[in-house]
C-alpha positions as CSV (number, residue, x, y, z in Angstrom):
1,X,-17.4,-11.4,-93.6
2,X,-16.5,-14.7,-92.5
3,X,-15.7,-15.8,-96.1
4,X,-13.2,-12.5,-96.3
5,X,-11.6,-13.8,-93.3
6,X,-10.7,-17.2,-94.7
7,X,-9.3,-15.7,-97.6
8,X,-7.4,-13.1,-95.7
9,X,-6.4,-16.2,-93.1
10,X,-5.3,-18.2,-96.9
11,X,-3.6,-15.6,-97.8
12,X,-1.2,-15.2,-95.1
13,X,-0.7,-18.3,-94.7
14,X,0.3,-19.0,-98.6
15,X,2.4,-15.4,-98.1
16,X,4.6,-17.2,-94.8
17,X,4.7,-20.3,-96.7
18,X,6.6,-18.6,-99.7
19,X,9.1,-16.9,-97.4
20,X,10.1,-20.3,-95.4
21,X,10.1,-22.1,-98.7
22,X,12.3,-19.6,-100.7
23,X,14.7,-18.7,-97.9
24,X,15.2,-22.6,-97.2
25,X,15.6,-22.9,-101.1
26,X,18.4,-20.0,-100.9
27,X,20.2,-21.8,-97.8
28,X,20.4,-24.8,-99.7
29,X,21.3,-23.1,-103.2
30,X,24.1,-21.0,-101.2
31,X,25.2,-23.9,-99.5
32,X,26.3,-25.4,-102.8
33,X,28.0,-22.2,-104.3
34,X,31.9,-22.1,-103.8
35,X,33.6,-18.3,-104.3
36,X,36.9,-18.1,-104.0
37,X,37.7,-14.4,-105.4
38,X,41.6,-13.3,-104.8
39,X,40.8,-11.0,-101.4
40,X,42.1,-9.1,-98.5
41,X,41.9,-12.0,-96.2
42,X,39.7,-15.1,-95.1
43,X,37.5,-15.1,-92.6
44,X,36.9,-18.2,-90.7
45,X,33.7,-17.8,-88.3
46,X,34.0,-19.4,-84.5
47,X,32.8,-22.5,-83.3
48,X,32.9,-24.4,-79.9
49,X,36.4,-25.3,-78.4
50,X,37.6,-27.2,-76.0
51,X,40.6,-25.9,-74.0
52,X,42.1,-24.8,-76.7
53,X,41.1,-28.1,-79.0
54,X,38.7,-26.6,-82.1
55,X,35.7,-29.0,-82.3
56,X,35.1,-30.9,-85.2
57,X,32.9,-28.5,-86.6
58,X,35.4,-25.6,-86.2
59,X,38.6,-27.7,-87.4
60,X,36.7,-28.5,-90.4
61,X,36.3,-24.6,-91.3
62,X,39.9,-24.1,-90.4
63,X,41.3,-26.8,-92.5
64,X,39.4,-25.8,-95.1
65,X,41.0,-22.1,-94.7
66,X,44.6,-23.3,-94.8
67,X,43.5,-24.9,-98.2
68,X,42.7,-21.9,-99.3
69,X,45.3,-20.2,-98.2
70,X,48.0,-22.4,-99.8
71,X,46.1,-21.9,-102.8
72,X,47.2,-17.8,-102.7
73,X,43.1,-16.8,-102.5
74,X,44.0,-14.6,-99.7
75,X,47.3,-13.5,-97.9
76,X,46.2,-13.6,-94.5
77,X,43.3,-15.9,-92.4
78,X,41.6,-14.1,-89.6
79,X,39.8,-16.4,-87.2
80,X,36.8,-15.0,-84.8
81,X,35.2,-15.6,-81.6
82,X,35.5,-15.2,-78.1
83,X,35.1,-17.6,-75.6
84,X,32.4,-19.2,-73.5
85,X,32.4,-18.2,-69.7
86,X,35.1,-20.0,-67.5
87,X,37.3,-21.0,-70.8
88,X,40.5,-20.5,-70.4
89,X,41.0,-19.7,-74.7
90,X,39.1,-18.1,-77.2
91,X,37.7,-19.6,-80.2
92,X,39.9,-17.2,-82.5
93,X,43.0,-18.2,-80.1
94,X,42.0,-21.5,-80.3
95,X,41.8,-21.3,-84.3
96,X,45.0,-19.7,-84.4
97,X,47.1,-22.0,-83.3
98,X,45.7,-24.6,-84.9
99,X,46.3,-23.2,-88.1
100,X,49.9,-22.2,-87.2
101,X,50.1,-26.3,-86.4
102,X,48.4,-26.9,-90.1
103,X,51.8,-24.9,-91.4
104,X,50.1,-21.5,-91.9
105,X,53.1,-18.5,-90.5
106,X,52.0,-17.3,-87.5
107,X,52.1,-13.6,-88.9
108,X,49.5,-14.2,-91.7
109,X,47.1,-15.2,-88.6
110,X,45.0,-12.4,-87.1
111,X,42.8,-13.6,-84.2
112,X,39.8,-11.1,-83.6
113,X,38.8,-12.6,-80.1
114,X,35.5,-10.8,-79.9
115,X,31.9,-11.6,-80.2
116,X,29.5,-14.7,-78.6
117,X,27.4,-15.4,-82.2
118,X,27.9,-14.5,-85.9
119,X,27.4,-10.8,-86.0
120,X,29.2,-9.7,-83.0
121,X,32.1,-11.4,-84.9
122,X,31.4,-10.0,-87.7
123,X,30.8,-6.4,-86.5
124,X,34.2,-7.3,-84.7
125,X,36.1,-8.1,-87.6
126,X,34.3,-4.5,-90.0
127,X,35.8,-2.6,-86.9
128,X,40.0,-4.7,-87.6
129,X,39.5,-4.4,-91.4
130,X,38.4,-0.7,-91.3
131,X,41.6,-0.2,-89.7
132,X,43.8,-2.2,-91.8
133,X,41.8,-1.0,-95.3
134,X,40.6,-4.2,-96.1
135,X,37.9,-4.2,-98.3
136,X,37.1,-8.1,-99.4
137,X,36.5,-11.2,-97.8
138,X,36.0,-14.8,-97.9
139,X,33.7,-16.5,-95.4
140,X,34.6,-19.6,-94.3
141,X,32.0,-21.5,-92.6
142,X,29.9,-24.8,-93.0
143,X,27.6,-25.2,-96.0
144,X,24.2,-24.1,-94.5
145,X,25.9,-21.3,-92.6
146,X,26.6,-19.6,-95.8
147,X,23.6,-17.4,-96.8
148,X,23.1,-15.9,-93.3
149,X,27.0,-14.8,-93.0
150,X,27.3,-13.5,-96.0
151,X,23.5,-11.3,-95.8
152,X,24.9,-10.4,-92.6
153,X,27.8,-9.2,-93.7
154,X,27.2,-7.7,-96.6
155,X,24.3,-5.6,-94.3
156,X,27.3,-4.6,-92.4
157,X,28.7,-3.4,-95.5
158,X,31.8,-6.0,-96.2
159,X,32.3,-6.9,-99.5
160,X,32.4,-10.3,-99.4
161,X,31.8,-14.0,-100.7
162,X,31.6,-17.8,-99.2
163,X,33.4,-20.7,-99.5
164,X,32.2,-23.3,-97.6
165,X,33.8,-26.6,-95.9
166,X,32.9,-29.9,-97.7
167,X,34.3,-32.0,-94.7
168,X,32.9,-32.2,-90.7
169,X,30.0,-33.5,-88.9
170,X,27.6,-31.0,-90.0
171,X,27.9,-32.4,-94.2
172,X,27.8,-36.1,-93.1
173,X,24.0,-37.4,-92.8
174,X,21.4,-36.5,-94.7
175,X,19.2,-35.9,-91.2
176,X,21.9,-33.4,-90.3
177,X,21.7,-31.4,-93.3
178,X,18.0,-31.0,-93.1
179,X,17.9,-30.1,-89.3
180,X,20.6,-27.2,-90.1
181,X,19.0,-26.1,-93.1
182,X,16.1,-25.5,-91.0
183,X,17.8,-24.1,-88.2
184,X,19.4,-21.7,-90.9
185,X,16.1,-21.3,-92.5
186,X,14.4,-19.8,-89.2
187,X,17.6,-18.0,-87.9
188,X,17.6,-16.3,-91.3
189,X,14.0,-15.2,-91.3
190,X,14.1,-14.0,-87.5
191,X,17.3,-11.9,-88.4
192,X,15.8,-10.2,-91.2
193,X,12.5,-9.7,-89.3
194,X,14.1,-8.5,-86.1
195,X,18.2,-7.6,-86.5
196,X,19.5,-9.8,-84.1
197,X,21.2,-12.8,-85.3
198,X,20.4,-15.2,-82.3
199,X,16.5,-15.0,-83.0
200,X,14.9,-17.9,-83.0
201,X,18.6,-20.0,-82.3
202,X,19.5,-22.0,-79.0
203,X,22.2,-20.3,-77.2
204,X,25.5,-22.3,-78.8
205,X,28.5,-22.6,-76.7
206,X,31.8,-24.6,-75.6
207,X,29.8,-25.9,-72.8
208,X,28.1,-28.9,-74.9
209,X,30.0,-32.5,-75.5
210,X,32.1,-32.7,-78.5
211,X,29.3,-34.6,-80.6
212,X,28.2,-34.2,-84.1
213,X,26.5,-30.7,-84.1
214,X,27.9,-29.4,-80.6
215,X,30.6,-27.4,-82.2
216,X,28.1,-25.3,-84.8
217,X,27.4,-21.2,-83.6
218,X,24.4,-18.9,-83.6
């Protein structure tokens, strides 16, 4: 009986040890895929801001946008996010206007001001594009932030693909790469386990310094 045990106990073990391994593999695999389809619109996720100042993180993401927009992928950027309690902006204002100051017109910018963590944005955002008959989309987001927006929204039913910044904090050191890809790693596994896409994460909000990984979201 004892012997069964072990084996069960083996088993398991070898069983989670596949699932961390191949979603980390698929977080870093995504990470390096770039997909730039011609689609309805761009959709840059939410970071931290600071009175109206995108972090580093989330200017990265933005710039990267406005690349892609001048390069005709999409005609219109939509930034996401509300804002932390007692800001005075939301991360989608906040994105706004600093891709209006990046030369991107003002009426091909659509801030969705709604949602504290990835899905809430992106449930936001299904809800605008419904409405408008949009049907695709490109993410834009950090590297290792790929493969759970894009699951996400594609379980939301959004057609949709990643292109990911190659510039900010997050892409810098080798250290930070491996702590987000196992931050992704687990955030991934506890969303598909559970359906909520702060499992597992540390609240993320404006609140923290404007260091290296201060400006990255749940």
């Amino acid at each position: 009986m004892s012997r069964l045990l072990g084996r069960a106990v083996a088993l398991l073990v070898s069983v989670l040890l596949l699932v961390v391994v191949g979603t980390a593999a698929g977080v870093w695999w995504t990470a390096r895929q770039d997909d730039r389809p011609d689609s309805d619109a761009l959709v840059v996720l939410g970071a931290s801001q600071y009175d109206g100042r995108p972090s580093r993180v989330f200017a990265a993401r933005l710039r990267h946008a406005a690349a892609l927009f001048d390069q005709g992928v999409a005609p219109r950027v939509i930034t996401l996010g509300a804002g932390a309690p007692g800001d005075r902006t939301t991360e989608a204002a906040a994105g706004e206007e600093f891709l209006v100051g990046l030369g991107v017109p003002r009426e091909r910018v659509l801030a969705v001001e709604e949602g504290t963590n990835t899905l809430e944005s992106l449930e936001a955002y299904r809800e605008v594009a419904r409405e408008r008959g949009w049907d695709s989309a490109v993410l834009v987001t950090d590297p290792w932030h790929s493969l759970r927006t894009r699951t996400m929204a594609r379980d939301l039913g959004l057609e949709a693909e990643t292109s990911p910044t190659r510039s900010g904090p997050i892409v810098q050191t080798r250290g930070t790469q491996v702590r987000y890809i196992a931050r992704e790693t687990a955030a991934l596994i506890a969303y598909r386990l559970t359906g909520d896409a702060g499992a597992g994460l540390a609240p993320s909000t404006g609140q923290a310094g404007p260091g290296v990984a201060a400006g990255a979201r749940a």
